[in-house]
N, C-alpha and C positions, 0 to 999 in steps of 0.2 A: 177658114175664116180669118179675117186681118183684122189685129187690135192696134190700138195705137199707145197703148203702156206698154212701156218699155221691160227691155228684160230685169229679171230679179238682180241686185246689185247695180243697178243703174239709176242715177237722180232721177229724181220724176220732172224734174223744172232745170232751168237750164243755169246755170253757175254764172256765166257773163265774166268768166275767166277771173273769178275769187281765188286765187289759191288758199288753201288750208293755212301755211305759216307762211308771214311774210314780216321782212323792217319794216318799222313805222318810221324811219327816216336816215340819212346817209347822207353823208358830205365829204369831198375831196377836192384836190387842186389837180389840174394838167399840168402837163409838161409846158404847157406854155401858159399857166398863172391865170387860168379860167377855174375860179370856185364852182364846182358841180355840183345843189343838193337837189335831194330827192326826198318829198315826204307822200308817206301813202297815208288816206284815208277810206274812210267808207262812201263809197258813192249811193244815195237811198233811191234815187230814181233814172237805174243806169240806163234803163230802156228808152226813156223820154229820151235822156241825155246823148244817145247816139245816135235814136232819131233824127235829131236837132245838128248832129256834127256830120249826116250823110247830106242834108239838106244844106248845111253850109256850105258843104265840098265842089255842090254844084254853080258856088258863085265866087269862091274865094280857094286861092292855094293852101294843100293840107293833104294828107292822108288817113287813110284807115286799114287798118294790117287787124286781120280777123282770123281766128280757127274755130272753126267746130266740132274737130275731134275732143270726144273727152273719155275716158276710159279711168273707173274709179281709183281712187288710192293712185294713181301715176300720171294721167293729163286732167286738164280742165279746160273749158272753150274759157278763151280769151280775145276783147278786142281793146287794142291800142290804136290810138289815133288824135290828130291835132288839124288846128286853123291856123293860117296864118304865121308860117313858121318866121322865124329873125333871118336864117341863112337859107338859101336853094343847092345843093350838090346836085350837078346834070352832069350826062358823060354820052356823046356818041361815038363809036368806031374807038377811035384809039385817044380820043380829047375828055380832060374832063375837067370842069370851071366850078369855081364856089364863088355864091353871089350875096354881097348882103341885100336882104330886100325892105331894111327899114332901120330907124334906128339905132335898137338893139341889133339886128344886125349887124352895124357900124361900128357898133363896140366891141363886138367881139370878134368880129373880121380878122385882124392881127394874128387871131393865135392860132388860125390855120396856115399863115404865110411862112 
């Protein structure tokens, strides 16, 4: 007979890639004078919210980078993903071009050159 609970030590619902400890925020400069912060917060409706960014993906440039592995106390399923990005990196065979595609793009173009 097949259950569909999960084995003992395993989340019963799925994490949507929370890790346990993480920064609530960080900021740096690059080598080429681009301020990089980063703040995390709680996202309350992550399910809606990827629904919403799978469905954009099909009209607008972005990605979604997902795992499913999770195995307790050491992985958690996590997805990352955006719309719309400022910059495009493409590369075929031995070519590869950075594109701005808007005007935050524009500005920050330079400090790949």
């Amino acid at each position: 007979m097949t259950t569909n609970t999960p084995p003992v030590g395993f989340p019963t619902e799925l994490s949507l890639g929370a890790p346990r400890h993480r920064p609530t925020q960080s900021s740096y400069f690059t080598k080429g004078g681009v301020e990089v912060s980063c703040e995390v917060g709680e996202v309350f409706d992550a399910s809606q919210r990827l629904e919403s960014l799978i469905e954009s993906l099909d009209s607008q440039k972005g990605v979604l980078f997902t795992s499913s592995y999770e195995f307790p106390g050491r992985y958690s399923r996590w997805n990352l993903g955006f719309v719309n990005p400022p910059i495009e990196f493409s590369g075929t065979e031995n070519r590869f071009t950075i594109k701005a595609l808007n005007s935050r793009g524009r500005q920050i173009l330079p400090a790949f050159g």
